[in-house]
LOLUM-106734 format. One line per field, with one value per atom (N, C-alpha, C, O): atom name; x, y, z. Coordinates in Angstrom, 3 decimals. Layout:
! residues N
name = c(CA;...) $
X = c(X;...) $
Y = c(Y;...) $
Z = c(Z;...) $
! end
This chain:
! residues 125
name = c(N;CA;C;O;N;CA;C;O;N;CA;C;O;N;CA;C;O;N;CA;C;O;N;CA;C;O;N;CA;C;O;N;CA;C;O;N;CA;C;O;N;CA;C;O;N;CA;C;O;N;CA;C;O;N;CA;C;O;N;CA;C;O;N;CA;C;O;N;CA;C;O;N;CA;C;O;N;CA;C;O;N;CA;C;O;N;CA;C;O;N;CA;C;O;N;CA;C;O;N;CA;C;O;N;CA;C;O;N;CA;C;O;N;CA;C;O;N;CA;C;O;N;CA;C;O;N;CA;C;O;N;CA;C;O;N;CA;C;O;N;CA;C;O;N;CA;C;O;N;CA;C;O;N;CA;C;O;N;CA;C;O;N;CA;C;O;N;CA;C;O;N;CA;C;O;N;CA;C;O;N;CA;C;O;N;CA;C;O;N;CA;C;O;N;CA;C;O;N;CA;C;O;N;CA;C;O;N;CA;C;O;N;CA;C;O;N;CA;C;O;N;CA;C;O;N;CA;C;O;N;CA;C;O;N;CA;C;O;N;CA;C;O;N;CA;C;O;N;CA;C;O;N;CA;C;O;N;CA;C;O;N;CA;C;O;N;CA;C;O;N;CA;C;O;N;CA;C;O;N;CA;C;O;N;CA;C;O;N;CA;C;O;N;CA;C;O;N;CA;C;O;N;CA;C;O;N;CA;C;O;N;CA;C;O;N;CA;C;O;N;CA;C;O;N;CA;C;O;N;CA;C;O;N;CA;C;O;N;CA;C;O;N;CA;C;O;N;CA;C;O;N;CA;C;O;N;CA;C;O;N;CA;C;O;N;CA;C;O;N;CA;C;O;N;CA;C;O;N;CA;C;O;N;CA;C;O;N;CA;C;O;N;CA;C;O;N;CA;C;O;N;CA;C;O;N;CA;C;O;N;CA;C;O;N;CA;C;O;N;CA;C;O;N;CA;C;O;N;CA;C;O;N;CA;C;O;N;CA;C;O;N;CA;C;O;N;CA;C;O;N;CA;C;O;N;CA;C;O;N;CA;C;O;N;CA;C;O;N;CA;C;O;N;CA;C;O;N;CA;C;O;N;CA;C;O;N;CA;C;O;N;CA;C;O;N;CA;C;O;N;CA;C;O;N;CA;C;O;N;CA;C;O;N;CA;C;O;N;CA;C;O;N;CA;C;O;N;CA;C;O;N;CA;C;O;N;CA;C;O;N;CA;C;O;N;CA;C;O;N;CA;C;O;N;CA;C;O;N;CA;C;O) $
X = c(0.842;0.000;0.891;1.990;0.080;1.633;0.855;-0.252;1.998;2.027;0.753;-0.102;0.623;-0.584;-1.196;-0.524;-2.623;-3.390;-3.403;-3.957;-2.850;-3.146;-4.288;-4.808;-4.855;-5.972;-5.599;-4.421;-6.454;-5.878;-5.682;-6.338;-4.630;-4.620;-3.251;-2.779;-2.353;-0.903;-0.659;-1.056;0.214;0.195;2.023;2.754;2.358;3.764;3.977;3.272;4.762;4.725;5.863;6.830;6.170;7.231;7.122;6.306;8.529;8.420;8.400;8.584;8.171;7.965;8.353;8.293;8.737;8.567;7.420;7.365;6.091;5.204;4.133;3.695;3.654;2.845;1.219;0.281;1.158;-0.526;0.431;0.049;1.617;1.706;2.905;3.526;2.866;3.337;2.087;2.141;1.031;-0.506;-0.837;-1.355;-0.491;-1.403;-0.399;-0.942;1.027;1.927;1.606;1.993;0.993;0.900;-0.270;-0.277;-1.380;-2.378;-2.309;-3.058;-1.839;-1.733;-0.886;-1.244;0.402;1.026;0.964;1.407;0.387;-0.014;-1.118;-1.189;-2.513;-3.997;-4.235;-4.946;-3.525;-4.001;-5.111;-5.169;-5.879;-6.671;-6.661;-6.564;-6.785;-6.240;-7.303;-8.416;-7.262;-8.006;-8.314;-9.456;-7.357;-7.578;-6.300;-5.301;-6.284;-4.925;-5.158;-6.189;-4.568;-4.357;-3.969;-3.006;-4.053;-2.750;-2.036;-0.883;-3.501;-2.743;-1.889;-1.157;-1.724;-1.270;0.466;1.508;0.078;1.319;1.340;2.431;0.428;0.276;-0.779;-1.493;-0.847;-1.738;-1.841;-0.778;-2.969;-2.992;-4.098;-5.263;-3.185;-3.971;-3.788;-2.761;-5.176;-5.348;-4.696;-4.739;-4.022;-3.296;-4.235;-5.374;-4.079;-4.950;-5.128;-6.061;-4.502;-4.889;-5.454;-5.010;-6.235;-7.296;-6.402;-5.866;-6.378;-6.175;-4.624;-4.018;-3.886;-3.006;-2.582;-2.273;-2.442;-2.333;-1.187;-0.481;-0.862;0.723;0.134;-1.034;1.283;0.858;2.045;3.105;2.211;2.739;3.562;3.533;4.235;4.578;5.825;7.008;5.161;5.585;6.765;6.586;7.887;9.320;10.182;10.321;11.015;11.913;12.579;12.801;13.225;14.230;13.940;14.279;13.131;12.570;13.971;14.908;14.002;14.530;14.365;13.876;14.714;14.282;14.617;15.800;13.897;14.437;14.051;14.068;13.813;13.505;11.769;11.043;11.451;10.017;9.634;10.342;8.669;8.000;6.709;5.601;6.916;5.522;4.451;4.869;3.008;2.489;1.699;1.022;1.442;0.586;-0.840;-0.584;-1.822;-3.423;-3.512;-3.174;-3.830;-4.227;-5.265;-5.049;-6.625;-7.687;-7.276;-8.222;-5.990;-6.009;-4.093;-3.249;-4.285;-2.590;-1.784;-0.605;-2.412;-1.803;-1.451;-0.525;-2.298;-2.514;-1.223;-0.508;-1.557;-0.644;0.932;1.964;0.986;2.441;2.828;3.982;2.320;2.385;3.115;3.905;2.489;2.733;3.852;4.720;4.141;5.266;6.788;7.875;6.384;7.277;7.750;8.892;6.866;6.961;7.786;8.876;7.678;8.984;10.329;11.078;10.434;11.487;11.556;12.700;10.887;10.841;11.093;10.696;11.712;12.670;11.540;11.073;11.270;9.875;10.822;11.824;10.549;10.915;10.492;9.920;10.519;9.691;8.259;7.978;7.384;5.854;5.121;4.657;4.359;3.107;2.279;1.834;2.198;1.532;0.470;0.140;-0.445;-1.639;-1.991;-1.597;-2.946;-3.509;-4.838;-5.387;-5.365;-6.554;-7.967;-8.114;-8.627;-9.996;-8.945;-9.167;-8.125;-7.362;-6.510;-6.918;-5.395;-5.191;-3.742;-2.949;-3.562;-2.470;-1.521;-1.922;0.075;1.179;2.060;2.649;2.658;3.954;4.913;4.436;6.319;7.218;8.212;8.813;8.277;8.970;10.014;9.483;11.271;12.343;12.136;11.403;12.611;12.993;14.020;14.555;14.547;15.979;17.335;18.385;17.089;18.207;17.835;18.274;16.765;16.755;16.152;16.028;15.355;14.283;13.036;12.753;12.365;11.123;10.437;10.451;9.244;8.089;7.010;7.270;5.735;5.135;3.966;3.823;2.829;1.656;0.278;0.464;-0.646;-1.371;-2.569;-2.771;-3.621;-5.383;-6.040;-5.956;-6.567;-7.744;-8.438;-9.311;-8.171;-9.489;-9.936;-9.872;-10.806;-11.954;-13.124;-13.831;-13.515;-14.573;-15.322;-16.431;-13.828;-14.544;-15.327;-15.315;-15.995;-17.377;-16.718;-17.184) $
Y = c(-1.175;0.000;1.243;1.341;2.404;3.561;4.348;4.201;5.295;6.106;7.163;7.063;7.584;8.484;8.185;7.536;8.647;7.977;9.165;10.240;8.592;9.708;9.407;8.294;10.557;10.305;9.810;9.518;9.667;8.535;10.029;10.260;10.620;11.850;12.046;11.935;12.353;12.889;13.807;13.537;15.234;16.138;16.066;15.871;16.251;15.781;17.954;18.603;18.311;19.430;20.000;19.298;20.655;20.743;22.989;23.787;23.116;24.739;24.999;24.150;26.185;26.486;28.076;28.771;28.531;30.208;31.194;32.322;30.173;30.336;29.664;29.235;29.591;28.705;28.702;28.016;29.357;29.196;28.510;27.479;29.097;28.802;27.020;26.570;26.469;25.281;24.322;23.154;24.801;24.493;23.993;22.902;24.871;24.566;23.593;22.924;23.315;22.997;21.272;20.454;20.732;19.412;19.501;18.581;20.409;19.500;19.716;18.847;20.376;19.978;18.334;17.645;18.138;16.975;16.045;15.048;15.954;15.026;14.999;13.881;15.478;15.804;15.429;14.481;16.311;16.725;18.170;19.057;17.915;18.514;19.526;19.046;21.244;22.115;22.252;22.622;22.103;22.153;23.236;23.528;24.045;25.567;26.302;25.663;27.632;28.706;29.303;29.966;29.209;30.114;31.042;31.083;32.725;33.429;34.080;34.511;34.087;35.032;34.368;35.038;33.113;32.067;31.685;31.286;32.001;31.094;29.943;29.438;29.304;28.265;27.744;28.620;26.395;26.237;24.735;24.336;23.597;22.363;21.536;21.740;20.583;20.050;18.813;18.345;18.120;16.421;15.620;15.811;14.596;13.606;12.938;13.334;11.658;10.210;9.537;8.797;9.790;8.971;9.081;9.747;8.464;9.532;9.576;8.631;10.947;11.151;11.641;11.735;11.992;12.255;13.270;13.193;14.509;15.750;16.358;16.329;16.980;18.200;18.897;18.775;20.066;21.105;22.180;21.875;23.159;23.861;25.065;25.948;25.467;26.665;27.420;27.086;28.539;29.595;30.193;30.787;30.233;30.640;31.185;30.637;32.543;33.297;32.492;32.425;31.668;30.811;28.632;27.777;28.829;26.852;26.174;26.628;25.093;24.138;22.868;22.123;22.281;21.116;20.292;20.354;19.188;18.027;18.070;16.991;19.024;19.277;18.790;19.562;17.689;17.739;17.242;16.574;17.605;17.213;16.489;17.015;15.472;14.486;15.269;15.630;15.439;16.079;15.352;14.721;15.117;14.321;14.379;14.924;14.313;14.935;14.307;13.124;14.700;13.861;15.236;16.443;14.230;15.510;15.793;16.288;15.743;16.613;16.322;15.617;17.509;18.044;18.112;17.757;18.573;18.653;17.849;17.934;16.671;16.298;14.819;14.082;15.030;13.909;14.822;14.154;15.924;16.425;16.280;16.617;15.980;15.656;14.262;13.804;13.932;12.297;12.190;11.534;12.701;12.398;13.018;12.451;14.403;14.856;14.222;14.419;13.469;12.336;12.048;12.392;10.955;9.889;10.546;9.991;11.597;12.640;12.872;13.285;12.855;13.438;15.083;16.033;15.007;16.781;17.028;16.317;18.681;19.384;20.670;20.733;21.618;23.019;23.787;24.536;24.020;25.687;25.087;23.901;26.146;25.579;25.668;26.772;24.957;24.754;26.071;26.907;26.006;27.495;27.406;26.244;28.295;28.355;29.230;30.393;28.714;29.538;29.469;28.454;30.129;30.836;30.482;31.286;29.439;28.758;28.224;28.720;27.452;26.876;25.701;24.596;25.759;24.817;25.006;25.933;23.944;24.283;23.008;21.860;23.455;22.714;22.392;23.415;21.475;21.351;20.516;19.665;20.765;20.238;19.290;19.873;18.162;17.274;16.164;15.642;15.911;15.569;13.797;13.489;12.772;11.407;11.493;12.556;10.236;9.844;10.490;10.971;10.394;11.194;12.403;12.982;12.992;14.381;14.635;15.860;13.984;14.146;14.933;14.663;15.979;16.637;16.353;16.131;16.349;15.444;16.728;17.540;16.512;17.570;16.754;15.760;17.361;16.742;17.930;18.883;18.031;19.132;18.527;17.315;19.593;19.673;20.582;21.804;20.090;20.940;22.044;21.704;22.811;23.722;24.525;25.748;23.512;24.333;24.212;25.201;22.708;22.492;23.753;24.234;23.855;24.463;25.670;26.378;25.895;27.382;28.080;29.137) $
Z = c(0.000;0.000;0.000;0.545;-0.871;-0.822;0.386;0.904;0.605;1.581;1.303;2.182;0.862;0.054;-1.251;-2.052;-1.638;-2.298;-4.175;-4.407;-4.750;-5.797;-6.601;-6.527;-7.589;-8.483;-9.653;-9.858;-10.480;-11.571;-13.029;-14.045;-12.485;-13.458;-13.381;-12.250;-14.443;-14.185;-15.365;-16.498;-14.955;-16.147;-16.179;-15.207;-17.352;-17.978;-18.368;-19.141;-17.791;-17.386;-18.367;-18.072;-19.108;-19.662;-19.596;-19.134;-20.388;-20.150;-21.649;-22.520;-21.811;-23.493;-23.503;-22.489;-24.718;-24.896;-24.900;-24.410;-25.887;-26.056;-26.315;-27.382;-25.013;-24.709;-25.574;-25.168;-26.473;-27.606;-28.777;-29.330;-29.107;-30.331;-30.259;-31.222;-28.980;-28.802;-28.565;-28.948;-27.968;-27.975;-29.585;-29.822;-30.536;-31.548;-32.221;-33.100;-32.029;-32.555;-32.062;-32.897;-30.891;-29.865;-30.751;-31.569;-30.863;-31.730;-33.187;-33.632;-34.170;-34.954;-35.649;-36.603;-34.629;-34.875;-34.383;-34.952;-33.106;-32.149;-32.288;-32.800;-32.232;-32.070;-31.025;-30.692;-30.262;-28.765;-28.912;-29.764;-27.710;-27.685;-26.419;-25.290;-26.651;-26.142;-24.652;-25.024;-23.473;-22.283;-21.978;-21.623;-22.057;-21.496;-21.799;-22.129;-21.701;-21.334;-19.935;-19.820;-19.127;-18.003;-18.173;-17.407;-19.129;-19.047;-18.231;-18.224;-17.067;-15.794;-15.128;-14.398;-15.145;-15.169;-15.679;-15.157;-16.701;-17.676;-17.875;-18.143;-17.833;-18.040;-19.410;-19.898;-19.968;-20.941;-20.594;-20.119;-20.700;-20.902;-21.854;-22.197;-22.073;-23.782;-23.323;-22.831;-23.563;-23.275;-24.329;-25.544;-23.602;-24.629;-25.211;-24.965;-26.212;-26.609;-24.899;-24.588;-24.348;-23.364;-21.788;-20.852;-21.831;-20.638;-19.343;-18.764;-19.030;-17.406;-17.479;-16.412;-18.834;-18.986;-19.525;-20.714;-18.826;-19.925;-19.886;-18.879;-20.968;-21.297;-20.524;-20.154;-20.076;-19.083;-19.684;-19.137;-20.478;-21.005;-20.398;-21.256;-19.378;-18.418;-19.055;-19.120;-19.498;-20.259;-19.784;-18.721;-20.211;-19.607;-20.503;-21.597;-20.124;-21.279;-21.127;-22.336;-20.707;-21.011;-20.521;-19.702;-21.722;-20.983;-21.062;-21.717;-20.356;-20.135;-20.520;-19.671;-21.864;-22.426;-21.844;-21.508;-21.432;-21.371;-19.483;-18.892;-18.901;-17.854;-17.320;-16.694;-17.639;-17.293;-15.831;-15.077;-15.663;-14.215;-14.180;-14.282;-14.056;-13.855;-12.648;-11.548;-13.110;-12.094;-11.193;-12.005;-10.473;-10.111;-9.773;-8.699;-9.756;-8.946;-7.651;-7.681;-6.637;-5.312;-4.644;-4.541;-4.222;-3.616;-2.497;-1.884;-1.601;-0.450;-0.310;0.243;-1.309;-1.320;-0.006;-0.004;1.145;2.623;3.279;4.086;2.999;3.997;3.567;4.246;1.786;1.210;1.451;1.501;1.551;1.929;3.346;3.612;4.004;5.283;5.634;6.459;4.689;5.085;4.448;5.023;3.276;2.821;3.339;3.449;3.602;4.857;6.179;6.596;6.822;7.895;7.414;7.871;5.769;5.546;4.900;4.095;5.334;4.803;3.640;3.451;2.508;1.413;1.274;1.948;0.403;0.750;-0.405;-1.295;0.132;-1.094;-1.238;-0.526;-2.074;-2.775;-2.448;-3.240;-1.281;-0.667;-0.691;-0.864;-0.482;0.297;-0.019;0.267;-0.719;-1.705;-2.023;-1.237;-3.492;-3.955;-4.274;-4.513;-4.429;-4.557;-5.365;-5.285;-6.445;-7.267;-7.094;-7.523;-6.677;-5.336;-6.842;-7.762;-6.749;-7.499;-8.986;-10.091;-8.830;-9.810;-9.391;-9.750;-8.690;-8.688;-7.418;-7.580;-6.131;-5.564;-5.562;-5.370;-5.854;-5.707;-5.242;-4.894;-4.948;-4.381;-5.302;-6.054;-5.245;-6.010;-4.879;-3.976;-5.007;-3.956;-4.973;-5.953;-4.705;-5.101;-4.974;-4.034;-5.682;-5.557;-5.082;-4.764;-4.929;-3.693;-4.918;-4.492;-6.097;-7.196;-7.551;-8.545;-6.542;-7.283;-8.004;-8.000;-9.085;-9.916;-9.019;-7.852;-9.877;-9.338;-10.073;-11.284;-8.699;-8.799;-8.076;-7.187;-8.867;-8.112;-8.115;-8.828;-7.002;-6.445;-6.645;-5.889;-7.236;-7.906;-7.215;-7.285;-6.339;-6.408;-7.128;-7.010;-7.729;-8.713;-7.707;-6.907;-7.773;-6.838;-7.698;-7.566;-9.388;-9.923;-9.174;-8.981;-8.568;-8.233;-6.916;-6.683;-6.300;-4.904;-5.023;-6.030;-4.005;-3.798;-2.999;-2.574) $
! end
């Protein structure tokens, strides 16, 4: 059994210059299909062929190829950082929040790879 419970959703996070015109670039050659733009944001995400799996596009003057971050979904981000903090999992400064969108944390594997853990907060009132 793992330590915390994730949702059956993971976003493959990569950085871009320009995030509409790399959007249209994933569906024209891929036929991915565009989810939304965040712009206040910087952000953009486009559903893969395969369910529960989406690009996540984060707009940067200077991206970093080859740099991606598996995202993860879990409905109670805290409480799963908690637990994982218990088992010493080292995280990146302290979970951000994008206030009726979505909040994150970025937490490291035993080599250093980042790994981040994402809740949807479209649903909430």
């Amino acid at each position: 059994m793992s330590l915390i419970s994730l949702d059956n959703t993971i976003t493959i996070a990569l950085t871009v210059t320009d995030r509409h015109a790399s959007a249209a670039w994933y569906q024209e050659m891929l036929g991915f299909e565009t989810a939304y733009h965040a712009d206040e944001a910087g952000w953009s995400e486009l559903q893969t062929k395969t369910p529960g799996v989406t690009i996540g596009l984060g707009e940067q003057a200077r991206p970093a190829p080859g740099n991606c971050v598996p995202v993860f979904g879990i409905a109670d981000l805290d409480s799963g950082r908690a637990k994982l903090e218990q088992a010493n999992v080292r995280f990146d400064g302290d979970t951000e929040v994008i206030e009726g969108m979505v909040k994150t944390a970025t937490f490291y594997d035993p080599d250093g790879n980042a790994l981040m853990l994402a809740e949807d907060l479209t649903g909430e009132s």
